[in-house]
C-alpha distance (Angstrom), angle and dihedral (degrees) to the residues before:
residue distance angle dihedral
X1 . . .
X2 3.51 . .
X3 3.84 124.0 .
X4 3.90 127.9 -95.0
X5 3.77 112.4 -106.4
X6 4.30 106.3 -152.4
X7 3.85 119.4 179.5
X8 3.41 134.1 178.0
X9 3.68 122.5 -124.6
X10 3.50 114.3 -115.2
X11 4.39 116.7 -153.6
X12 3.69 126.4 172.7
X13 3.99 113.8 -108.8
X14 4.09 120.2 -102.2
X15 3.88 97.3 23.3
X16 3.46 142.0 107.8
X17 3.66 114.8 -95.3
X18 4.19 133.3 -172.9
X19 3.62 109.3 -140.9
X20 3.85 135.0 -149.1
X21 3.54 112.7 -119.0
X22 4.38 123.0 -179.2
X23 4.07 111.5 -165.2
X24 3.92 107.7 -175.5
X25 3.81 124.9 153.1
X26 4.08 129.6 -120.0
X27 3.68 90.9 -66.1
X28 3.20 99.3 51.0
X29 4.19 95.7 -103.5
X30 3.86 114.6 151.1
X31 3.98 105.0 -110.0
X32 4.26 115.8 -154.2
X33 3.38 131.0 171.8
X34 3.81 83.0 68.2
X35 4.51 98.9 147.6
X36 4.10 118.9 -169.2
X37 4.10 93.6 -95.2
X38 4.46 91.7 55.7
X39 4.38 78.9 58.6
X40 3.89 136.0 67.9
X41 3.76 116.7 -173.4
X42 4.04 125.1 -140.8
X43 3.75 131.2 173.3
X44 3.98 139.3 -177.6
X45 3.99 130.5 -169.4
X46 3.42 127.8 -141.4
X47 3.87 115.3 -77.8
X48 4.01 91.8 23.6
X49 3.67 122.2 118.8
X50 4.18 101.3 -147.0
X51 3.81 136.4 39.0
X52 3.84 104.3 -114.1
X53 4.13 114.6 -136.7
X54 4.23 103.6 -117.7
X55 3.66 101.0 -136.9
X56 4.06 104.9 170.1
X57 4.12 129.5 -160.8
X58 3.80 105.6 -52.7
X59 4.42 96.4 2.7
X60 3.69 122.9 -64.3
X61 3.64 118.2 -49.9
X62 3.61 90.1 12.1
X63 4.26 115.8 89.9
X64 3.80 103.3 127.0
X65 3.36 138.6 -170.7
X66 3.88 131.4 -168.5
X67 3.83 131.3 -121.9
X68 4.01 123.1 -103.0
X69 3.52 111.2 -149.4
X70 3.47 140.6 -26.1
X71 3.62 130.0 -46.0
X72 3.39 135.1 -166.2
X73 4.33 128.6 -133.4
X74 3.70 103.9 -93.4
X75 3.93 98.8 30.3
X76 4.13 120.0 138.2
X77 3.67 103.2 -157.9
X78 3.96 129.9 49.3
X79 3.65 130.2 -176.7
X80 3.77 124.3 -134.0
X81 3.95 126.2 -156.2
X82 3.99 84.8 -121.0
X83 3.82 122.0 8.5
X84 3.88 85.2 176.7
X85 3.88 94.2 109.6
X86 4.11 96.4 43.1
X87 4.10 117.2 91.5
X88 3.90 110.9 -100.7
X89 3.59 88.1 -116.5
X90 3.98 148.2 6.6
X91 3.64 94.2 24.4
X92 4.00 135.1 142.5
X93 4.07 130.6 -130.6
X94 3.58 135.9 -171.9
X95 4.23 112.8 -145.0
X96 3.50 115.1 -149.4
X97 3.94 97.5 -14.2
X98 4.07 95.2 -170.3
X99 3.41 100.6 48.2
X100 4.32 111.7 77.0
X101 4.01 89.2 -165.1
X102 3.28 98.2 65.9
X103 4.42 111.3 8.1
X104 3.93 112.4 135.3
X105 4.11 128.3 -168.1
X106 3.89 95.2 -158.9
X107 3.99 122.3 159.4
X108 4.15 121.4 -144.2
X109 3.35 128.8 -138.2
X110 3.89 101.3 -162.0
X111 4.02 131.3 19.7
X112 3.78 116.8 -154.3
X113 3.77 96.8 -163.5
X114 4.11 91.0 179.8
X115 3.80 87.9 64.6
X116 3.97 105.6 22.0
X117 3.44 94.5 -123.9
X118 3.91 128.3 133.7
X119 3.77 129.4 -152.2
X120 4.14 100.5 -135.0
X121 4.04 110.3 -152.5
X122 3.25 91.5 -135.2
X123 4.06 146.2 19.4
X124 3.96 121.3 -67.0
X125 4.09 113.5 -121.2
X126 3.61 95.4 -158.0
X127 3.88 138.9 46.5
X128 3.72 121.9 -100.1
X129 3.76 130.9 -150.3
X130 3.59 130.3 179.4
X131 4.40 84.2 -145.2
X132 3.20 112.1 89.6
X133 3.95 94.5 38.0
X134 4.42 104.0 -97.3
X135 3.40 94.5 -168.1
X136 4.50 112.7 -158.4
X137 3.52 122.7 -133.9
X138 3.52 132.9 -144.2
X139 4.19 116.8 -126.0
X140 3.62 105.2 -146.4
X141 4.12 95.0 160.6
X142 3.57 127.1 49.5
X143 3.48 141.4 177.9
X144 4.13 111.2 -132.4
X145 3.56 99.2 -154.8
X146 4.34 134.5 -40.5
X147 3.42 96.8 -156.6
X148 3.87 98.0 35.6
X149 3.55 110.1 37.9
X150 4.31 101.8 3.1
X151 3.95 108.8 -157.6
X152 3.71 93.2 20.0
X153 4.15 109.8 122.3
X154 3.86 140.9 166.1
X155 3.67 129.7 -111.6
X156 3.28 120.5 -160.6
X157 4.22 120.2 -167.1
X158 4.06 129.7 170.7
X159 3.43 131.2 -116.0
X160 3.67 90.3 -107.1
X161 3.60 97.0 68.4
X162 3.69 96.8 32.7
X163 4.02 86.3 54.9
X164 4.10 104.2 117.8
X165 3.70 123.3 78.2
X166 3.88 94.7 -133.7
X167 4.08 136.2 87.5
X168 3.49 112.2 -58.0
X169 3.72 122.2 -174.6
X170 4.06 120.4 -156.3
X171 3.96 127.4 -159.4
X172 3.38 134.2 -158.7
X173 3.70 121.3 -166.4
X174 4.09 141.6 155.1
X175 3.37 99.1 -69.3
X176 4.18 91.6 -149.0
X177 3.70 141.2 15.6
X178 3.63 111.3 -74.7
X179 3.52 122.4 -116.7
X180 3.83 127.8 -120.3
X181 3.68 95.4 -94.7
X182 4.03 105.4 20.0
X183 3.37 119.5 -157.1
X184 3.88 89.7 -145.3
X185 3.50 117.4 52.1
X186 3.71 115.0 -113.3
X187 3.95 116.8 -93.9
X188 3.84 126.9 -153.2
X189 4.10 109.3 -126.9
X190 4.06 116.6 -84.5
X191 3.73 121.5 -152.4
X192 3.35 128.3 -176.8
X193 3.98 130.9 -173.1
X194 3.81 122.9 -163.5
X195 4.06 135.4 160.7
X196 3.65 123.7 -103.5
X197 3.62 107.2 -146.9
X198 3.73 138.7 -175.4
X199 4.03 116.9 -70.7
X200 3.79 115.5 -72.8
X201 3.63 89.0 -165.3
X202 3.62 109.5 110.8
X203 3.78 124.0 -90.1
X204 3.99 111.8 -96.4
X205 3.94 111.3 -130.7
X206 3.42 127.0 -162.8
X207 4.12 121.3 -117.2
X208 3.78 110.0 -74.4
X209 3.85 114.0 -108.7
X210 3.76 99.6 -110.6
X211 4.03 115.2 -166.7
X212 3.41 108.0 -135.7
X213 3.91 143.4 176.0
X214 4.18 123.8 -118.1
X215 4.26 101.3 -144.6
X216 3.49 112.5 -160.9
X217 3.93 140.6 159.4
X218 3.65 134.1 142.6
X219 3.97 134.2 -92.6
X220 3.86 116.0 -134.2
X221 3.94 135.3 168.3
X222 3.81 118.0 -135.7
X223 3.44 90.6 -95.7
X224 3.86 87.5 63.3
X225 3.85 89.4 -112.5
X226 4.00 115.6 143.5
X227 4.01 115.6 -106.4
X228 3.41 101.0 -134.4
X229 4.03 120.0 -154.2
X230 3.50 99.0 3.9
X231 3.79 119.2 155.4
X232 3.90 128.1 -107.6
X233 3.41 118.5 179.9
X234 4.05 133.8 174.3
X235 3.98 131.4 -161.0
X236 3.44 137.1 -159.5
X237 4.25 101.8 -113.7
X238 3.84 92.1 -168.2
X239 3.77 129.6 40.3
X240 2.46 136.0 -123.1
X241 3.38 112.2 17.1
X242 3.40 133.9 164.4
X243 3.79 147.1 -171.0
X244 4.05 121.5 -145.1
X245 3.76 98.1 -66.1
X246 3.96 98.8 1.7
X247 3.72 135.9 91.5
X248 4.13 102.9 -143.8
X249 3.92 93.2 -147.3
X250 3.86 120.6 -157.7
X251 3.42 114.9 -102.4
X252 3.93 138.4 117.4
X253 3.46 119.1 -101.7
X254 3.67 114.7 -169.2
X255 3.61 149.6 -172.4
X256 4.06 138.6 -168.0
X257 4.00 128.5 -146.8
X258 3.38 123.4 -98.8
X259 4.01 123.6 -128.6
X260 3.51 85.2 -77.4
X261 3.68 97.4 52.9
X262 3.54 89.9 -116.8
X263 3.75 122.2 136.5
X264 3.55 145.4 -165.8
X265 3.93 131.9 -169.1
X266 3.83 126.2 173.2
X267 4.70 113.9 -145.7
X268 3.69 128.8 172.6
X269 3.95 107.5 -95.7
X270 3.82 117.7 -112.5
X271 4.08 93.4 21.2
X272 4.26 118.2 116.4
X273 3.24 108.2 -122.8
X274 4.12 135.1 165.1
X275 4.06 119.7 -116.9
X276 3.94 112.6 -154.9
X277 3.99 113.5 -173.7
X278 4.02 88.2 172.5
X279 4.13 89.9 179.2
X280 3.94 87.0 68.6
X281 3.67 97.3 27.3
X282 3.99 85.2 -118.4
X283 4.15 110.1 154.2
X284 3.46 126.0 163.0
X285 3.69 155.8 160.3
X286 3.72 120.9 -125.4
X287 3.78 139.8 169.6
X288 3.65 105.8 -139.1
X289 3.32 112.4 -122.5
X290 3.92 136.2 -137.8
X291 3.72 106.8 -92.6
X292 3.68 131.2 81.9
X293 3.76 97.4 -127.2
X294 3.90 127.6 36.3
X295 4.15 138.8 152.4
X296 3.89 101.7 -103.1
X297 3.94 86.5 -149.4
X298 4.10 92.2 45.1
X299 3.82 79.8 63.4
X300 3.93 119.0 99.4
């Protein structure tokens, strides 16, 4: 008989996390039909004494938000007064969940909290207007699959309670007495304990300190009168480029004179790059040098 292989599973701290829940009966049967009210959701961390009862914003199941504006059938993203309390990503709402005419079960891929607005994965089948109130609901338990994998469900917890990098053990239980005749199948309580690590998401840098060189001269007619608003404009000749820890991507930076036809325009030092003056027909190719301040026309 071959040996048991148990792992724990490992999640990055502060995020929001899908997790794997099994409902099966006393013998061992897989149970579905299993919705968000037949379940009540407990957890404990390592070194505490008691399971704490997980209660989000509003009751399990239950954080809403409410529809801005008014969407047509057929439309792939919808915008929410506050997406704050959604997942960033991969998550599942319910539109207008007590009115039949127009309710809708529709999953997300993407969450633009700055804006409110949610990228749906696929089409809406029914208009949606932001008068009357639709209020959005948040799915926070799902059921994977009867046919294909029967008892297997969904769990879905915030950042704010998975926020410690330690064990943390989750339980899901009948969350009432059952009735004489349930309509859902008794299930025996699942736990589940897996480690909250340190953020895999990659480490934020700041911007590179690039040295770079201010060009600068002055625009005159032949009557020694200032040009006034006259482009200058430099390119990146060879790409790409870069610069110890930088990239040097190609694209024009440029610059206009001033009233006294006097302009200024700062480039990365030791790049190639193309200077167009097109007001005095003056183009040309220059390796800029090493030194923060030079006479663009000094140049050879």
């Amino acid at each position: 008989m071959a040996d048991q292989v148990f792992s724990t599973i490992q999640i990055p701290v502060n995020q929001w996390r899908w997790l794997p829940v099994t409902c099966v009966d006393s013998t061992g049967s897989a149970v579905t039909g299993v919705t968000a009210t037949n379940v009540e959701v407990s957890f404990i961390r390592s070194g505490e004494l008691s399971v704490t009862k997980y209660v989000d914003t509003g009751g399990f199941d239950s954080t809403k938000s409410n529809i801005v504006g008014n969407f047509a059938t057929g439309v792939t993203t919808i915008k929410l007064l506050d997406s704050s309390s959604f997942p960033p990503e991969n998550g599942k709402i319910v539109i207008n969940p007590l009115v039949p005419a127009s309710i809708e079960t529709l999953e997300y891929s993407y969450n633009n909290v700055s804006t409110g607005e949610l990228l749906l994965t696929s089409p809406t089948d029914n208009p949606h207007n932001a008068l009357p109130i639709e209020p959005v609901e948040r799915v926070d338990w799902v059921e994977v699959n009867a046919t294909v994998a029967p008892g297997s469900y969904l769990l879905l917890l915030p950042p704010t309670i998975l926020n410690k990098e330690d064990i943390f053990t989750y339980i899901v239980t009948n969350g009432s007495p059952p009735p004489v005749l349930p309509a859902v199948p008794l299930f025996e309580p699942y736990s589940n304990t897996i480690d909250i690590v340190g953020s895999t998401d990659p480490v934020t840098y700041s911007t590179p300190s690039v040295a770079t060189c201010k060009l600068y001269g002055f625009l005159v007619d032949v009557g020694g009168n200032a040009i006034q608003n006259s482009s200058i404009s430099v390119r990146l000749l060879a790409t790409p480029s870069a610069i110890s820890a930088a990239a040097i991507v190609d694209k024009v930076v440029s610059t206009k004179t001033d009233a006294n036809g006097y302009f200024e325009i700062s480039v990365a030092q030791s790049v190639t790059v193309d200077v167009v003056i097109p007001a005095v027909g003056y183009r040309r190719t220059i390796v800029v040098p090493k030194t923060t301040l030079v006479k663009l026309f000094e140049l050879a």
